[in-house]
N, C-alpha and C positions, 0 to 999 in steps of 0.2 A: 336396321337389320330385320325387322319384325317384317314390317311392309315389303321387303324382300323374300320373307319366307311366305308369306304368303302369297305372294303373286305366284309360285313354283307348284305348278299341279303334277297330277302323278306321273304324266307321260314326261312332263319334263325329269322330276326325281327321277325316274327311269334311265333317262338319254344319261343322266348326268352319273349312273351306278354303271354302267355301259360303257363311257366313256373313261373311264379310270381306272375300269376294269380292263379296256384294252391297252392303254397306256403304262400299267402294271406288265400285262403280258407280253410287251413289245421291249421296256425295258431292263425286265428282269435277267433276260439272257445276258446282257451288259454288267448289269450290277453281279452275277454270279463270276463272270468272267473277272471283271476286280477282284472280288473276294477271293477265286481260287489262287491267283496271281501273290497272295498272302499267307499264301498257305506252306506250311509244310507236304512233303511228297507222303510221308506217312499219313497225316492227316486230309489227303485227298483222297487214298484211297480207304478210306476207314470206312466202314457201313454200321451203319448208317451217315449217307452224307450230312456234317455240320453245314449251318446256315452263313456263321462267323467263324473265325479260325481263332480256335486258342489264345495261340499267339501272334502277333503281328511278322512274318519272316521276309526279310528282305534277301534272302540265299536267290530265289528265282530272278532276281532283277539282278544281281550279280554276278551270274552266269550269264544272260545274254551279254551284257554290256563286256565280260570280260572274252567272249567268243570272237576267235579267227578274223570270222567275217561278218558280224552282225550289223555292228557300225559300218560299213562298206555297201551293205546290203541298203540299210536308212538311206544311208550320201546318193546311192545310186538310185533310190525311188524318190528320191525330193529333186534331182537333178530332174529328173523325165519329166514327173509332173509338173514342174514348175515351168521346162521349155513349152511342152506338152501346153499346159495351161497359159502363157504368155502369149505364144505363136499361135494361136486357136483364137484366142478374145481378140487377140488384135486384128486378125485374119477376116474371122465373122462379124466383126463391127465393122470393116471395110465397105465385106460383101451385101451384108446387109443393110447400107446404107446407098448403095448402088441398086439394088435391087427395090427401096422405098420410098427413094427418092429420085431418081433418074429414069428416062424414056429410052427406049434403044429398040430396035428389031430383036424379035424373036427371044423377049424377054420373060413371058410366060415360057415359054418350053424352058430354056436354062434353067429358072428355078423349077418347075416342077421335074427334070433330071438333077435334079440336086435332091431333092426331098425325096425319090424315088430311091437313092441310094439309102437312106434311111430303113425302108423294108428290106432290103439286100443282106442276110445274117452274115456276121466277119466271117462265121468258120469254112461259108463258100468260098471264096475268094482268097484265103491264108497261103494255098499254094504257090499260086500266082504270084502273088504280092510277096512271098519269101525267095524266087526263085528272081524278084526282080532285085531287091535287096540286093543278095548274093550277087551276083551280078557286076552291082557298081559299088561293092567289096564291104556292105551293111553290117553285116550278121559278126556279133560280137561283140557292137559298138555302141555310143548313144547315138547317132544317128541312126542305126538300125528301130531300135527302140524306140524314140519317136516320130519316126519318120510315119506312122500306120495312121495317126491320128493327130497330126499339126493342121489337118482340115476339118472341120467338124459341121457335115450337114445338119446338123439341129442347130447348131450354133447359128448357122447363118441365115435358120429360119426365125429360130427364137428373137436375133437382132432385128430382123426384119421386120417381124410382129410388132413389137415395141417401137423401133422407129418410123413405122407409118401413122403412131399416134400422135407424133410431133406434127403441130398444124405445117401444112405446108407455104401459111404465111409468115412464116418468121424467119422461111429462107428464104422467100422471093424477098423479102426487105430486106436480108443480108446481101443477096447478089444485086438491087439497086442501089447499096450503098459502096456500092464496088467489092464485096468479100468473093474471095473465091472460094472452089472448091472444099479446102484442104481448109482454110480457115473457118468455111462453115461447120463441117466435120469436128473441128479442135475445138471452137470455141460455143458451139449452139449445139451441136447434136450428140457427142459426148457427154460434156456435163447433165445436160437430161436426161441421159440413159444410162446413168451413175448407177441406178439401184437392180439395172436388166445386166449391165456388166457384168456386179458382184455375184446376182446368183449366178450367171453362169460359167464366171469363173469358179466358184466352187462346186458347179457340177462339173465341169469338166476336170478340175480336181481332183474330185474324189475318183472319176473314174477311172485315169489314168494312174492315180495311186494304187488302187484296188484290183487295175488290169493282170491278170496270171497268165491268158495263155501265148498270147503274143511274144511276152516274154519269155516264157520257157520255149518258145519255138527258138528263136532270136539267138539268145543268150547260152555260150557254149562253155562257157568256165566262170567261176565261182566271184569273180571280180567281176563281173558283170549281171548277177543276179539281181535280182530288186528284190524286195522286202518281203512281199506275196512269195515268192520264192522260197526266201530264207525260212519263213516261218513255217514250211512244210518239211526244211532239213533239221528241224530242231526233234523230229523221231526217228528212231531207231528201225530198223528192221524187226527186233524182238521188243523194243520199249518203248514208251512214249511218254513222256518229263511233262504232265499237263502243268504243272505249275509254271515252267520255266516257258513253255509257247503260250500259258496263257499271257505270263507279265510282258511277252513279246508282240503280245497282238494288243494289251494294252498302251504298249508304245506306237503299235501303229495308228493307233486312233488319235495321237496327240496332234499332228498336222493339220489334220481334216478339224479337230476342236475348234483350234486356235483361228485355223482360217474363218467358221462360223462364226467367231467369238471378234473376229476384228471387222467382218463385216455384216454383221447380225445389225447395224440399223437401216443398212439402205437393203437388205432384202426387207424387216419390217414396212418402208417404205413402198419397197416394189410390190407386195401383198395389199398392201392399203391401194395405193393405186391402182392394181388389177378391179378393183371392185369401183370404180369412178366410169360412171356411163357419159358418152359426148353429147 
């Protein structure tokens, strides 16, 4: 421990008062957000604001849960995200495996009109895209709702990225030893891009969880709201219940945890790997 404090000069002590001081700052909005979720409505509004609550109160978690449509709201943000996130991973590991590993005409231009739509911001194009919905009778529905982003041009870049790492001899000895296509895909280029999957299935995840305005475009009655939605009807015109939208936005975090939490070692993985030179 000694010959460890010793090797730390000051620029490093520095980095390292810098680094935990932002790591404070970045978390604390989090941990406030718990705490007021604990709180009595009296004891929120009290000034000087407490740090910890009194007492521990479970009354705000028992108002969402026991609300209308709050469970309805959850069912219908974990329904989208999950098609949302299912249909997108599997989508961009297709494309991007065609795009890493296969020759074709005029195969730069298609991806770089892929990557192009990336700089394209959603809010241009929302009319469009809601006017085509309605149309072929969207709006209202989960197809509506995830129809906007079951493609995901980053996806099919970020696949791309990561499967052009795989040597390209490991499928020319698969297609010698008679594998096709789909088996090379299943059984070689899959499993190694176990830890590129996860993250981005949990980016894609979190975004479609987190999505509002899409769905407030979409979404025309109360049974088909998502979660982002709901947690902005829990105020009033004249009041706002911060305890009872905070305990609501601390349930919204539990999916996006748990998803980290089940695949937190193949992104450690995928991190470690990114820093592996060829």
């Amino acid at each position: 421990m000694r010959s460890l404090t010793k090797k730390l000069t000051v620029f490093d002590i520095v980095c390292l008062v810098i680094f935990f001081a932002l790591v404070i700052i970045t978390l604390f909005p989090l941990f406030f957000m718990l705490i007021t979720s604990f709180k009595t409505p009296e004891e929120i509004n009290q000034v000087p604001i407490t740090l910890y609550p009194h007492e521990v109160y479970m009354g705000n978690y028992s108002k969402i849960f026991h609300d209308e449509y709050f469970l309805r709201y959850f069912l219908n943000s974990v329904i989208t995200s999950v098609i949302i996130t299912v249909v997108s991973v599997i989508g961009s590991a297709l494309a991007g495996y065609v795009f890493a590993k296969f020759r074709f005409p005029l195969k730069s231009v298609f991806f770089y009109a892929i990557l192009a739509t990336i700089m394209v911001p959603f809010e241009s194009f929302i009319v469009p895209l809601y006017n085509f919905v309605r149309t072929v009778g969207g709006v209202n529905s989960y197809f509506g709702l995830v129809f906007p982003s079951i493609i995901s041009s980053f996806g099919i870049f970020f696949m791309k990225q990561n499967m052009e790492q795989i040597p390209d001899a490991l499928v020319e000895a698969a297609k010698i030893d008679g594998a096709g296509n789909w088996h090379i895909l299943r059984t070689i280029i899959m499993p190694l891009s176990v830890s590129a999957l996860s993250v981005l299935s949990i980016l894609l995840f979190i975004t479609a969880w987190s999505d509002y305005l899409w769905p407030l475009v979409i979404a025309t009655s109360k049974d088909m709201f998502v979660l982002e939605i709901g947690l902005t009807l829990l105020q009033d015109e004249y009041f706002t219940d911060y305890g009872q939208m905070m305990a609501g936005c601390a349930v919204a975090l539990v999916p996006a945890m748990l998803l980290f939490i089940f695949f937190r070692r193949h992104i450690m993985e995928g991190i470690a790997m990114s820093g592996i030179k060829g």
